[in-house]
N, CA, C and O atoms as a GROMACS GRO file, in nm:
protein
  328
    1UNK      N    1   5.829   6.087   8.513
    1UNK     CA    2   5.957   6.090   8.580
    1UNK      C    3   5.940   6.162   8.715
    1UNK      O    4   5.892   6.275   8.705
    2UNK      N    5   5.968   6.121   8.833
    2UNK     CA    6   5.947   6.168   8.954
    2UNK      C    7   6.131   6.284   8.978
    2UNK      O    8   6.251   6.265   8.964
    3UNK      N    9   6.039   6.397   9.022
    3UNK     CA   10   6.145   6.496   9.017
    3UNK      C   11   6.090   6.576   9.189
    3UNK      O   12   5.980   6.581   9.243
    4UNK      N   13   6.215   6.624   9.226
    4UNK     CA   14   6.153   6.695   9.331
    4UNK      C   15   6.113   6.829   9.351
    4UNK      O   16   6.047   6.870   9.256
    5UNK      N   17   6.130   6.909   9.439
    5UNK     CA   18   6.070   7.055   9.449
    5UNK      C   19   6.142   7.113   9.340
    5UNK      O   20   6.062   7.143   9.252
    6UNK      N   21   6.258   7.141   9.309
    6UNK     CA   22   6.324   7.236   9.217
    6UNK      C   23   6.342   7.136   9.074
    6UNK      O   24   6.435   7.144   8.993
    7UNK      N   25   6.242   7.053   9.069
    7UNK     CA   26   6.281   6.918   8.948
    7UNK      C   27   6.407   6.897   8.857
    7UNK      O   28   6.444   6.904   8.740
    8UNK      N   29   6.456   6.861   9.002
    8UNK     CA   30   6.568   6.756   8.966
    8UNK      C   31   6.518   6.652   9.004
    8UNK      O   32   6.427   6.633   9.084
    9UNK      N   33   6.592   6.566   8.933
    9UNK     CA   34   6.554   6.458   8.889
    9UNK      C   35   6.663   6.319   8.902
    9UNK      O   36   6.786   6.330   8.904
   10UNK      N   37   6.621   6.249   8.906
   10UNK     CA   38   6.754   6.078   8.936
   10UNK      C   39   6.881   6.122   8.865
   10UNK      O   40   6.991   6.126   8.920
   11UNK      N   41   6.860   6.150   8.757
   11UNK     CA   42   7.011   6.205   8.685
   11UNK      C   43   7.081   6.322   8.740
   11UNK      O   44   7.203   6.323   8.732
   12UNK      N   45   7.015   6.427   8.797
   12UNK     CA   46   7.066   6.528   8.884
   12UNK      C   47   7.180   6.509   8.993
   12UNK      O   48   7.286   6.567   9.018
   13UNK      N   49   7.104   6.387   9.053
   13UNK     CA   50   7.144   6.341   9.157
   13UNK      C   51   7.260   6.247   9.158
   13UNK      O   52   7.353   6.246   9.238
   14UNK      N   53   7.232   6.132   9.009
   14UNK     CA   54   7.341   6.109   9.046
   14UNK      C   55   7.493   6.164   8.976
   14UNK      O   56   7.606   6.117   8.987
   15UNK      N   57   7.466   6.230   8.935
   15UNK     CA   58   7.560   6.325   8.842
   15UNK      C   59   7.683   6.410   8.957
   15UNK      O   60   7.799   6.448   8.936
   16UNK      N   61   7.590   6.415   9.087
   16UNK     CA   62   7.661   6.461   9.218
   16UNK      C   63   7.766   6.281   9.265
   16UNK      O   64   7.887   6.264   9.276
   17UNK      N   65   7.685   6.212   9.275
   17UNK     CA   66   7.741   6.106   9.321
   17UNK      C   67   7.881   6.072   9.312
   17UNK      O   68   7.936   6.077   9.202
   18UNK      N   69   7.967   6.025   9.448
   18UNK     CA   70   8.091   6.037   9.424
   18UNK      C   71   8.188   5.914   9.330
   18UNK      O   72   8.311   5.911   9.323
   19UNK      N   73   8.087   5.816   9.265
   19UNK     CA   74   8.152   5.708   9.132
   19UNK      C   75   8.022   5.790   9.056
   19UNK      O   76   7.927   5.863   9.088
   20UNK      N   77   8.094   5.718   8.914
   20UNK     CA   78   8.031   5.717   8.766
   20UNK      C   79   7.912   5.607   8.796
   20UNK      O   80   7.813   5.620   8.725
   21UNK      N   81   7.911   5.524   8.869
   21UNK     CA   82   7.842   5.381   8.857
   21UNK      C   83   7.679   5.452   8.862
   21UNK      O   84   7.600   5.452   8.768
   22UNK      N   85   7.659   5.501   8.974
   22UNK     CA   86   7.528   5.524   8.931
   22UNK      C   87   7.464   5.606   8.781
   22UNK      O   88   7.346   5.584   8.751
   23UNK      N   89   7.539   5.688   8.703
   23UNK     CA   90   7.522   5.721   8.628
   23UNK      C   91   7.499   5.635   8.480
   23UNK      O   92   7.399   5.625   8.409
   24UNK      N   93   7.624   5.581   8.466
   24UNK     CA   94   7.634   5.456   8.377
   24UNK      C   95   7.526   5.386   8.398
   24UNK      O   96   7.467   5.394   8.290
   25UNK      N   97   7.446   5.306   8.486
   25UNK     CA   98   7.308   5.265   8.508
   25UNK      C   99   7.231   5.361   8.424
   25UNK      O  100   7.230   5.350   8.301
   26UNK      N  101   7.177   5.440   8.478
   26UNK     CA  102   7.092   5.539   8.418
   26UNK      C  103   7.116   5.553   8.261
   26UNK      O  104   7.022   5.590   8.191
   27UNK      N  105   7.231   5.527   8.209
   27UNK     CA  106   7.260   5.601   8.099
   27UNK      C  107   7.274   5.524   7.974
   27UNK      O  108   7.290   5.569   7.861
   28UNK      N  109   7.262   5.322   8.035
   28UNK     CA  110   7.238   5.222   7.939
   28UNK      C  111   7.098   5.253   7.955
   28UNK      O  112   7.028   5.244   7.853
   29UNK      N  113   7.028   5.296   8.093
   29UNK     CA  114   6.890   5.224   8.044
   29UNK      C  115   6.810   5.366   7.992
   29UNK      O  116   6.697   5.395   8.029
   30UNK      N  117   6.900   5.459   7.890
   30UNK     CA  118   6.824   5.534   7.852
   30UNK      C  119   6.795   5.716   7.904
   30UNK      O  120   6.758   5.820   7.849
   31UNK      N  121   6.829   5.684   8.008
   31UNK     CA  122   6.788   5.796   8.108
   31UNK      C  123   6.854   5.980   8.009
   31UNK      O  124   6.971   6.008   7.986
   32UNK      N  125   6.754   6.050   7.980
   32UNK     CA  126   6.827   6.182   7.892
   32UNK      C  127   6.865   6.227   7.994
   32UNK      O  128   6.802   6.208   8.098
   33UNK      N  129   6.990   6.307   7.991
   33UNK     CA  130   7.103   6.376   8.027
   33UNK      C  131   7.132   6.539   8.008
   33UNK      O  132   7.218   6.621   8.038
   34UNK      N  133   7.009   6.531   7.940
   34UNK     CA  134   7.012   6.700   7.949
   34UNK      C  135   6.931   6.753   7.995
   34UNK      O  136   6.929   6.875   7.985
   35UNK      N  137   6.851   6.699   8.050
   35UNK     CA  138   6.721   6.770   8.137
   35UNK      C  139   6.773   6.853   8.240
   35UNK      O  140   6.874   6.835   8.309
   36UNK      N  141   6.666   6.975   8.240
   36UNK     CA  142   6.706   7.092   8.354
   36UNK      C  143   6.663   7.107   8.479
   36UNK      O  144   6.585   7.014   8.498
   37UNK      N  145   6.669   7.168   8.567
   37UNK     CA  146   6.584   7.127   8.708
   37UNK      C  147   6.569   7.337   8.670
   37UNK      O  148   6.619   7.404   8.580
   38UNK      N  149   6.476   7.378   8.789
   38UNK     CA  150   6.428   7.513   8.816
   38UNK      C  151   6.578   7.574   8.794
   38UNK      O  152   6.593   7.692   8.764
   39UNK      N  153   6.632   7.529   8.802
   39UNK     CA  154   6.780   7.641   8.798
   39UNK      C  155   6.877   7.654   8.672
   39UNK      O  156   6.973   7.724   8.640
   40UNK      N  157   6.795   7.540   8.610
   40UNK     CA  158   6.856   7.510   8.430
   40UNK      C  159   6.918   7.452   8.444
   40UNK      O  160   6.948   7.391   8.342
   41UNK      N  161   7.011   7.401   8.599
   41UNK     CA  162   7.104   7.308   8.529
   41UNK      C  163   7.062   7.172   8.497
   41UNK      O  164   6.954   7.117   8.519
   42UNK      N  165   7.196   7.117   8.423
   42UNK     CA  166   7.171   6.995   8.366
   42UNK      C  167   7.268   6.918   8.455
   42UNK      O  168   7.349   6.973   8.530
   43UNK      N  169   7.248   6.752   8.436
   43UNK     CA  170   7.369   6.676   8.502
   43UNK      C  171   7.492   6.732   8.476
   43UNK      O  172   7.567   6.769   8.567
   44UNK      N  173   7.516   6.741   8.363
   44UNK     CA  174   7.655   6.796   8.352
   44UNK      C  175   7.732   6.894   8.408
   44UNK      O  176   7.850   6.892   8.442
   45UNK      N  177   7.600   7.034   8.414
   45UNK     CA  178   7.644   7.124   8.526
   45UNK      C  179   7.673   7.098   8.652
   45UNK      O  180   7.781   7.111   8.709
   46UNK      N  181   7.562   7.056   8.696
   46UNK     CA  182   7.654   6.978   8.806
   46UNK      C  183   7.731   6.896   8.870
   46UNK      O  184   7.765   6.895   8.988
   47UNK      N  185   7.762   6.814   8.768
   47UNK     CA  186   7.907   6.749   8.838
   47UNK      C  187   8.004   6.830   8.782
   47UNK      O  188   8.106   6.764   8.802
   48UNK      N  189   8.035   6.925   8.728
   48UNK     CA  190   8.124   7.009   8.686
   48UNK      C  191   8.114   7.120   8.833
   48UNK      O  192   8.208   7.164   8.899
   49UNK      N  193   7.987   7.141   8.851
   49UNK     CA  194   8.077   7.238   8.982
   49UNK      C  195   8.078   7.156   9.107
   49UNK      O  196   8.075   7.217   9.214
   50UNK      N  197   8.082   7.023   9.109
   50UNK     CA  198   8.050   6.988   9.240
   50UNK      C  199   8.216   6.876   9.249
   50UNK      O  200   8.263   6.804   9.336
   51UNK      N  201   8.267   6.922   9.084
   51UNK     CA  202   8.447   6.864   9.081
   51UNK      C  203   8.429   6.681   9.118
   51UNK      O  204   8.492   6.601   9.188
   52UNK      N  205   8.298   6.672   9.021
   52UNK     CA  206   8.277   6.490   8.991
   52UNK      C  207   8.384   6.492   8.832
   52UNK      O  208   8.330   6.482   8.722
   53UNK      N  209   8.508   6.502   8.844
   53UNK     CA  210   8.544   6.476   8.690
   53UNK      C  211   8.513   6.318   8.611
   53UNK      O  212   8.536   6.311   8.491
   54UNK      N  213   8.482   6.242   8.655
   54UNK     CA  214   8.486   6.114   8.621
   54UNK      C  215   8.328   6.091   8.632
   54UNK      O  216   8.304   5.974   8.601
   55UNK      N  217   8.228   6.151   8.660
   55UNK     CA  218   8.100   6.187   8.611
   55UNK      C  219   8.078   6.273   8.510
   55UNK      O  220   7.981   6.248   8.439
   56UNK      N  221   8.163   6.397   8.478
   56UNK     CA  222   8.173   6.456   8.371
   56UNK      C  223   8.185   6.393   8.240
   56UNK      O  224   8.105   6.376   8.148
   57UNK      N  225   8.316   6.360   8.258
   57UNK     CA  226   8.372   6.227   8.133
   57UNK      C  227   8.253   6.130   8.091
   57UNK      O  228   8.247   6.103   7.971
   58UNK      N  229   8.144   6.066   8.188
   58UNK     CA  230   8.092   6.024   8.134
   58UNK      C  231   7.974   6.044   8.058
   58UNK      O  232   7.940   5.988   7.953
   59UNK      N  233   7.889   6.176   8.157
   59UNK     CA  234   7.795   6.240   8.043
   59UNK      C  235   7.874   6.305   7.871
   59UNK      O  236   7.821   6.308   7.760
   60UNK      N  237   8.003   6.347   7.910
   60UNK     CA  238   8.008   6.381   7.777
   60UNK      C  239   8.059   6.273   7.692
   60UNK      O  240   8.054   6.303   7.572
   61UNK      N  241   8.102   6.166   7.715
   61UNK     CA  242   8.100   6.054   7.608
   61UNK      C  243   7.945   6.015   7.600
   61UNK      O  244   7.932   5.963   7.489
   62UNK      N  245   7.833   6.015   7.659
   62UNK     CA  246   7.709   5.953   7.647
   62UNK      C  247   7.694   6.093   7.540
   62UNK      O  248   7.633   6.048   7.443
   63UNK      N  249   7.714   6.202   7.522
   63UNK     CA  250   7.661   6.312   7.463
   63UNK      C  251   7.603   6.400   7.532
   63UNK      O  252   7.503   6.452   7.483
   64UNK      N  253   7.639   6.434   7.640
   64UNK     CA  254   7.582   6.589   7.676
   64UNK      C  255   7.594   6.704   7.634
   64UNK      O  256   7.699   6.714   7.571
   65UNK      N  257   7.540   6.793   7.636
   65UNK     CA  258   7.540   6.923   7.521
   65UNK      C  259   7.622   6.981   7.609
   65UNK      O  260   7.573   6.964   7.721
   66UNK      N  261   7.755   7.061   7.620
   66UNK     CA  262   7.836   7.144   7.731
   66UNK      C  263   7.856   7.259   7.637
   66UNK      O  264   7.921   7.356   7.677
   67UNK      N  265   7.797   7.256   7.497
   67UNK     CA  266   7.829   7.390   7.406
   67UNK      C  267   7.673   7.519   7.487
   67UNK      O  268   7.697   7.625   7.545
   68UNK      N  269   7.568   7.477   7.469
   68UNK     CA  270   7.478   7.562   7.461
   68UNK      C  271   7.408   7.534   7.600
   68UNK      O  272   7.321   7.616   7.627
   69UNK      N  273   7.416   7.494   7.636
   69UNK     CA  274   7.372   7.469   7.791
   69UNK      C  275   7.427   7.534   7.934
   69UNK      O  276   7.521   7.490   8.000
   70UNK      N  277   7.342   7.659   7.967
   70UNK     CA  278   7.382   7.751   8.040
   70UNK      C  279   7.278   7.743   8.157
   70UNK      O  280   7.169   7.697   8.123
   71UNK      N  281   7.292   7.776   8.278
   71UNK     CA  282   7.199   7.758   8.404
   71UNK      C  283   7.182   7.880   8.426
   71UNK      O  284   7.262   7.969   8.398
   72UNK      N  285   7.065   7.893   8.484
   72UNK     CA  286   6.980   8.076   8.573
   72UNK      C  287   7.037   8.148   8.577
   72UNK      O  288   6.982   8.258   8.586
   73UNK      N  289   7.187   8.144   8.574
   73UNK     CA  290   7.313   8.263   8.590
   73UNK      C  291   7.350   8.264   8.482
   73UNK      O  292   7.438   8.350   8.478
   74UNK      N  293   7.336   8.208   8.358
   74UNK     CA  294   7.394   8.224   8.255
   74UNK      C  295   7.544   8.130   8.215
   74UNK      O  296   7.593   8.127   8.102
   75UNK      N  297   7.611   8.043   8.361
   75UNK     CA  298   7.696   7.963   8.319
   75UNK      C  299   7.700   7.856   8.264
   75UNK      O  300   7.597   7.791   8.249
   76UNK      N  301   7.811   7.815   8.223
   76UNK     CA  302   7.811   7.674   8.094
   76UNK      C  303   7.844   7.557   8.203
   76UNK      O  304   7.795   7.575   8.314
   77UNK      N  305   7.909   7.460   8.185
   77UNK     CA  306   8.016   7.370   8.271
   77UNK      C  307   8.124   7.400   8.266
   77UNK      O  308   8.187   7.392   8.371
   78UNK      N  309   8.190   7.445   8.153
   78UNK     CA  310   8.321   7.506   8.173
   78UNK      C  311   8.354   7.612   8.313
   78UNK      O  312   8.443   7.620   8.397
   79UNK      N  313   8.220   7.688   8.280
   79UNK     CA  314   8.289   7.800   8.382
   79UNK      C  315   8.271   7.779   8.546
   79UNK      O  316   8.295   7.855   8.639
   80UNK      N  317   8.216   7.637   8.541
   80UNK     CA  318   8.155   7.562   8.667
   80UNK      C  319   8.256   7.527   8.662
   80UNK      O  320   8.320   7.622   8.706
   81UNK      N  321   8.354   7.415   8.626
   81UNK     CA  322   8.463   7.333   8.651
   81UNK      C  323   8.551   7.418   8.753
   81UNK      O  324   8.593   7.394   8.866
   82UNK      N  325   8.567   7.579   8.626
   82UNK     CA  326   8.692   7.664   8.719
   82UNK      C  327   8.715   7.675   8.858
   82UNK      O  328   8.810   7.740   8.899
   0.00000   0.00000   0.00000
């Protein structure tokens, strides 16, 4: 899987993206959703602080973990959303 300096990774990225569409791609053809980059977060973290709600919605219907999944600071997505 090609990831960059802080390995993030295609799902990182598009988890920022401003539609779901690129994600949904990724997410029939498989692509895991919980992978961390150097900073722990996961997709989910970041479209939760970057206020993608309709990227959110969709990692957590695909199953993203938002219970135990905390980034370098210790936050969840919840406390990203706020």
């Amino acid at each position: 899987m090609i990831q960059d300096e802080v390995f993030s990774n295609v799902s990182h990225y598009a988890a920022v993206c401003a539609t779901s569409g690129p994600l949904e791609i990724l997410i029939s053809e498989r692509m895991p959703i919980d992978l961390t980059n150097k900073m722990k977060q996961t997709p989910l973290l970041l479209a939760a602080t970057f206020g993608k709600h309709a990227n959110c919605e969709v990692l957590l219907k695909a199953g993203a973990n938002w219970k135990k999944m905390k980034d370098s600071e210790g936050y969840g997505a919840i406390h990203r959303a706020v």
